[in-house]
BAGU-307678 format. One record per residue: x, y, z of N, C-alpha, C, O in turn; residue in one letter. Coordinates in steps of 0.02 Angstrom, whole numbers, padded with zeros to 5 digits, always signed. Last residue first. Layout:
N
XYZXYZXYZXYZa;...
***
This chain:
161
+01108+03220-00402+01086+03306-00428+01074+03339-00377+01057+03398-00382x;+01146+03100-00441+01207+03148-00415+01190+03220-00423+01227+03267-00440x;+01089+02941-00381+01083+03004-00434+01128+03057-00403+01145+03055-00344x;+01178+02804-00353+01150+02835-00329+01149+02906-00372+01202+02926-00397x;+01155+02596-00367+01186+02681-00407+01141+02732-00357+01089+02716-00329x;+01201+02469-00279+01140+02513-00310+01159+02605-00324+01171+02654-00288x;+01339+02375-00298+01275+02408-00245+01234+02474-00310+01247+02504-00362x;+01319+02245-00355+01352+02296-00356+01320+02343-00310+01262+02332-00292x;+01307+02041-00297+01288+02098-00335+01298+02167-00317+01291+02172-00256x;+01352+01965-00205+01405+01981-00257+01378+02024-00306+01412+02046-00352x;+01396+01999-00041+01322+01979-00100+01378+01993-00163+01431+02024-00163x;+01403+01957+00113+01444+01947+00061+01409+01940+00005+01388+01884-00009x;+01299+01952+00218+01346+01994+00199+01362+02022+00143+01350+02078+00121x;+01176+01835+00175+01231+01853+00197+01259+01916+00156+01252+01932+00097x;+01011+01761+00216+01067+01819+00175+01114+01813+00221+01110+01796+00280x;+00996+01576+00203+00983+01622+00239+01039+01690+00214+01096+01678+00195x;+00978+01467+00118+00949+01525+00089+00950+01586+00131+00922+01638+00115x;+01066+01377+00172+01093+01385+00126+01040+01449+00104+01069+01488+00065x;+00986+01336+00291+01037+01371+00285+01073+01385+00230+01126+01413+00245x;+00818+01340+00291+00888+01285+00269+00947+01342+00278+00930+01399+00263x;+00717+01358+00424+00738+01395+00364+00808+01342+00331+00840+01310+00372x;+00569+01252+00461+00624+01273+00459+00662+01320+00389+00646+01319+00329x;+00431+01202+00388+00437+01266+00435+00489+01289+00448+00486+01350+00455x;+00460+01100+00301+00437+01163+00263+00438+01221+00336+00447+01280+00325x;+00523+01010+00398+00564+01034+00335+00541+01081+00320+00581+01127+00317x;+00407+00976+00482+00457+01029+00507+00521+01051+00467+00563+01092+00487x;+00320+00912+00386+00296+00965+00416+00367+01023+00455+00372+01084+00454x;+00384+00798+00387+00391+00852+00313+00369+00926+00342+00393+00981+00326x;+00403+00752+00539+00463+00783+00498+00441+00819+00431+00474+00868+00415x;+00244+00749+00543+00277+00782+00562+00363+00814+00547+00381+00873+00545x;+00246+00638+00446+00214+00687+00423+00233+00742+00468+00241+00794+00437x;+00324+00541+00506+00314+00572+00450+00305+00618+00422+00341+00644+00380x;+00278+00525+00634+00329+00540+00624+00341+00552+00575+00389+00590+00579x;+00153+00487+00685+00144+00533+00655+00203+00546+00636+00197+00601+00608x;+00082+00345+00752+00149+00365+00746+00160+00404+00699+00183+00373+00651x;-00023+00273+00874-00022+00312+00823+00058+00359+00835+00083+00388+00883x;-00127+00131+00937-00070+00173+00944-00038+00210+00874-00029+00175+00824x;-00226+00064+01044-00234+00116+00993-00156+00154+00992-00134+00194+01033x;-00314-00063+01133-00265-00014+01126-00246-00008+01052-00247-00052+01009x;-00450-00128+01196-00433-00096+01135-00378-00054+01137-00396+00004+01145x;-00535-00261+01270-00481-00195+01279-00463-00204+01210-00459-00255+01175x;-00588-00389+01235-00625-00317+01239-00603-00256+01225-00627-00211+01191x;-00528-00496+01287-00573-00477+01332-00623-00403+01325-00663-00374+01362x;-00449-00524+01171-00498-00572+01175-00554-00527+01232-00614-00526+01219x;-00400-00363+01100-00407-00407+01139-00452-00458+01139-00503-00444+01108x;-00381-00253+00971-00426-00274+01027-00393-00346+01049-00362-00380+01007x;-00282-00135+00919-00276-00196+00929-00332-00197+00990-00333-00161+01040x;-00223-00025+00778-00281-00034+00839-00294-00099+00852-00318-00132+00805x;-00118+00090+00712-00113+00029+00729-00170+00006+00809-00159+00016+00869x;-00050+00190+00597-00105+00162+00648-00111+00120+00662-00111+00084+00612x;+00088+00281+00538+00071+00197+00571+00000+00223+00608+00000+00272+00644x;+00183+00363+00433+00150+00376+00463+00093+00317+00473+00055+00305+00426x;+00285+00376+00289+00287+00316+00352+00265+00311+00422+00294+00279+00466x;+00219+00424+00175+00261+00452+00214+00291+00419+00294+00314+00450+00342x;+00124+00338+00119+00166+00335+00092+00233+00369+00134+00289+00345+00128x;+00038+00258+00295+00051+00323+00217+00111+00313+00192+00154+00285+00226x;-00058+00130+00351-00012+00158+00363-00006+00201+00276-00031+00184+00222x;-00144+00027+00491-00152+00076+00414-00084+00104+00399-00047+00099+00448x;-00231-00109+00559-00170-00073+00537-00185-00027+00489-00231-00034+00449x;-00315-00179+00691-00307-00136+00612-00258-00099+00620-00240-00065+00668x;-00338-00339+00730-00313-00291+00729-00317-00247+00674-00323-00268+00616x;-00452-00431+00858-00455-00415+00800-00380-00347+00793-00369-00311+00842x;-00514-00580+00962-00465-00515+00956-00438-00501+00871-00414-00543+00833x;-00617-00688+00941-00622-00626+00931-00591-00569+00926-00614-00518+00900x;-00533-00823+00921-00581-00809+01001-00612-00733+01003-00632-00712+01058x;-00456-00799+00808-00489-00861+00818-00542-00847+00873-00599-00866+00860x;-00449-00638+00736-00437-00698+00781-00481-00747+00791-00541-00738+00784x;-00436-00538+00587-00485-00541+00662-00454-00625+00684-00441-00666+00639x;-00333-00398+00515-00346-00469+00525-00402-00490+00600-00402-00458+00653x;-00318-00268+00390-00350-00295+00464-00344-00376+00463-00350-00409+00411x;-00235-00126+00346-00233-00233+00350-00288-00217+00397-00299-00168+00433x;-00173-00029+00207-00228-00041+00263-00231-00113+00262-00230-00153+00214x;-00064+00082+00136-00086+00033+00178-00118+00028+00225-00111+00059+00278x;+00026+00168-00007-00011+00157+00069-00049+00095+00064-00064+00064+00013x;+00099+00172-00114+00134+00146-00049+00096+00162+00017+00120+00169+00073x;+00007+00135-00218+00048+00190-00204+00078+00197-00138+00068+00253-00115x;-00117+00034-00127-00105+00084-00169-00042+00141-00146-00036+00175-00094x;-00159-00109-00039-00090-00050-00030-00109-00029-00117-00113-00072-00161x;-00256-00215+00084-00223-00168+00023-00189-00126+00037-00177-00100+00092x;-00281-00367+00158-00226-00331+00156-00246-00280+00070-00249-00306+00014x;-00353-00458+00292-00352-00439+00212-00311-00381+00237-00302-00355+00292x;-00394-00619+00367-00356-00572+00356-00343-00543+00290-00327-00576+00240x;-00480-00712+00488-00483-00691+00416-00423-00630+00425-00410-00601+00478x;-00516-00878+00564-00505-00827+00569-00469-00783+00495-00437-00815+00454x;-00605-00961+00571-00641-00917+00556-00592-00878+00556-00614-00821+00547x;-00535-01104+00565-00576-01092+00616-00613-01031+00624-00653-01028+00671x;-00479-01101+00423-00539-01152+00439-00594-01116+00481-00652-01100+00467x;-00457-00936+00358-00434-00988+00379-00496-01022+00406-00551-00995+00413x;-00436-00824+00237-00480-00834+00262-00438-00928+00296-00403-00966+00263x;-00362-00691+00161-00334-00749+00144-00396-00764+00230-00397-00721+00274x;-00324-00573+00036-00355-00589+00053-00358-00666+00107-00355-00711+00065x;-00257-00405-00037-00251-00495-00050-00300-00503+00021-00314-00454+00055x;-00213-00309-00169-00276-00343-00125-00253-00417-00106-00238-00466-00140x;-00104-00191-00216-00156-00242-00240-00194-00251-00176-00204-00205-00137x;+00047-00142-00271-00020-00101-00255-00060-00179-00287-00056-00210-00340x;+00169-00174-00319+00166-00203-00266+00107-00182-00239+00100-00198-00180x;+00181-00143-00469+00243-00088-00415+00198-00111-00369+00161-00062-00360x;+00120-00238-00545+00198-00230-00534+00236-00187-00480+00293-00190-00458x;-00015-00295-00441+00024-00261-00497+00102-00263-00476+00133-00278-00425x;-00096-00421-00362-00054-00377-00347-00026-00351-00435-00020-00392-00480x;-00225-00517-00282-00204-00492-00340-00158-00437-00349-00191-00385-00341x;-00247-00663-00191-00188-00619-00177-00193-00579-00267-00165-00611-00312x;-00309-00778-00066-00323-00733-00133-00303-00663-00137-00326-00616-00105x;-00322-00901+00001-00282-00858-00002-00305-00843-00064-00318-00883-00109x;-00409-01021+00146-00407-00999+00060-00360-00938+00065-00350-00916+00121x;-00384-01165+00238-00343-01127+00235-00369-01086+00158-00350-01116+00108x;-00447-01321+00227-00468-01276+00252-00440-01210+00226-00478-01189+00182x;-00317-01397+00221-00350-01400+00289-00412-01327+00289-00419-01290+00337x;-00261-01400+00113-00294-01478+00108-00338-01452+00173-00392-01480+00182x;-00281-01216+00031-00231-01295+00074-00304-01361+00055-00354-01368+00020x;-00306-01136-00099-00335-01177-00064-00297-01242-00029-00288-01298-00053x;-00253-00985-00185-00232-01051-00147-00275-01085-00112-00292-01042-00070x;-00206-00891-00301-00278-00920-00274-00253-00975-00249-00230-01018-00287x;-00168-00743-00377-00123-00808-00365-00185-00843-00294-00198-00808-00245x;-00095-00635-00506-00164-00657-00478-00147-00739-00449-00123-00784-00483x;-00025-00495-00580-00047-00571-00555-00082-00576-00498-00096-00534-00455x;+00106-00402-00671+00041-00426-00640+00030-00509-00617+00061-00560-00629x;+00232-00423-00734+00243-00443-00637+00169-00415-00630+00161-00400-00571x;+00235-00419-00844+00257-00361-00806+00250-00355-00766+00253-00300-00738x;+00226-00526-00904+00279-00527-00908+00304-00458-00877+00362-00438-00877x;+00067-00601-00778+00090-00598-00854+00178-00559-00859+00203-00566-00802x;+00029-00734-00697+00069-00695-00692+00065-00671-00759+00060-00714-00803x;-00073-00854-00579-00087-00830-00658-00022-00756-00670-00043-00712-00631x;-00085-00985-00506-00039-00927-00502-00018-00905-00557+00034-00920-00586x;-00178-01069-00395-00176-01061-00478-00125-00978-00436-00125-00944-00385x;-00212-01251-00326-00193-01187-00321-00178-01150-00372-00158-01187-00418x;-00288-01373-00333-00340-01305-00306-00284-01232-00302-00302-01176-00283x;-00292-01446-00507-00253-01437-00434-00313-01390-00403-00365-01372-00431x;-00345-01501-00646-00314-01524-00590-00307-01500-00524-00319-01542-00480x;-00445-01400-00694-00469-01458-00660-00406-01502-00596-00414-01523-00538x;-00364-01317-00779-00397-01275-00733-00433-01334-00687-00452-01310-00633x;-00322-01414-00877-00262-01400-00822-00315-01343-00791-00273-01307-00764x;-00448-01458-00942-00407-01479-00901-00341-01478-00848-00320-01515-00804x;-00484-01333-01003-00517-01368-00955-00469-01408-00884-00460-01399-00824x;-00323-01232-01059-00370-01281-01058-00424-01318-01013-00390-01344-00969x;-00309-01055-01039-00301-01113-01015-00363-01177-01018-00420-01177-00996x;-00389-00925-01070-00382-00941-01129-00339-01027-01085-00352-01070-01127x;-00419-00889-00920-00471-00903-00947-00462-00927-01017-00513-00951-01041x;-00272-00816-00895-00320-00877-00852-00356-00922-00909-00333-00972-00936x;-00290-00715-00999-00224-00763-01014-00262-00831-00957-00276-00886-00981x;-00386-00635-00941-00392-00676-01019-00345-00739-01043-00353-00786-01081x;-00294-00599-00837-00350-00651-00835-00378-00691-00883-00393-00751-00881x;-00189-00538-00847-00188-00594-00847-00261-00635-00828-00270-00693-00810x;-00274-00425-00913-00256-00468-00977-00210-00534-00928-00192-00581-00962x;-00325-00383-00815-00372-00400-00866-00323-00454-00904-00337-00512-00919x;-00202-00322-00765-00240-00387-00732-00291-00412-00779-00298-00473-00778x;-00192-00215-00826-00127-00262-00829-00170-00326-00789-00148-00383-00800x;-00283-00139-00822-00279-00156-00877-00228-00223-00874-00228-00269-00914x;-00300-00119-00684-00338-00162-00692-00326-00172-00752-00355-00225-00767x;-00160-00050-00685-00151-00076-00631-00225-00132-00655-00210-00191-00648x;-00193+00082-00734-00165+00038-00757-00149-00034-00728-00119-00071-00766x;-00309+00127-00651-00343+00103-00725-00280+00056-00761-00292+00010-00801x;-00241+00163-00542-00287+00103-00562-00319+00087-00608-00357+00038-00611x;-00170+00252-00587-00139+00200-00578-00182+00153-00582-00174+00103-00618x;-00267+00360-00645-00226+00327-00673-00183+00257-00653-00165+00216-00695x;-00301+00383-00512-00346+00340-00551-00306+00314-00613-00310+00255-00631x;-00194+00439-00447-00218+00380-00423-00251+00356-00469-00236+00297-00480x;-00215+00567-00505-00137+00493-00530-00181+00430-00499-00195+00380-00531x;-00312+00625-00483-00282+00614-00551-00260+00555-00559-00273+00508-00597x;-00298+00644-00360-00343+00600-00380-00347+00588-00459-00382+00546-00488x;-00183+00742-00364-00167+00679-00332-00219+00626-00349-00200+00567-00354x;
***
């Protein structure tokens, strides 16, 4: 499994390298006009950098099968980041007055989810349903392997001495 993963991310930074070279080969001048840039190459890598008029930054690098980083920070402090490899997931975002949340979640659709409050309180809530159903596929028997009766192989010879 730590095989593939690295494989993915080795493909996953090869495909971003090159939209970056593709960034960085853009003239002075169109990297001067604006504050927002949304660098893509033709296999849905990319890299996409926003700055509002109010403050507001966003920084979002994602590959083709939707595994990336993004990032995105607001005036009054409040911040939020987001990754996903291979269909897992981890967010946190923190609040304007301090209430903060974390999220996580598995390819198997198994949720964490921890939310503080402005006053402190921390509720914590966890949804194992995933991993519990694979868990009760491999413990159950399927019915299609259970013996029967009816075998279609001959019965077993018997010596006659």
């Amino acid at each position: 499994m730590q095989k593939l993963e690295f494989g993915a991310a080795k493909f996953m930074l090869k495909g971003l390298s090159l939209a970056l070279v593709a960034f960085l080969l853009q003239p002075l001048h169109a990297q001067a006009r604006g504050n927002d840039w949304t660098v893509t190459d033709g296999a849905g890598n990319g890299i996409q950098i926003k700055n509002s008029l109010f403050g507001k930054k966003t920084r979002v690098v994602k590959d083709a099968l939707g595994d990336g980083f993004a990032e995105e920070k607001g005036i009054f402090g409040n911040k939020k980041s987001e990754v996903s490899l291979l269909g897992n997931k981890f967010a946190s975002k923190k609040g304007l007055l301090g209430d903060s949340q974390i999220e996580a979640g598995t390819i198997f659709g198994d949720k964490i989810i921890s939310k503080k409050g402005i006053f402190g309180r921390r509720k914590t809530s966890v949804d194992l349903s995933g991993s519990s159903q694979l868990l009760k596929s491999f413990m159950t028997k399927s019915p299609n392997l259970a013996p029967t009766n009816n075998t279609i192989l001959p019965p077993m010879p018997t010596s006659s001495q």
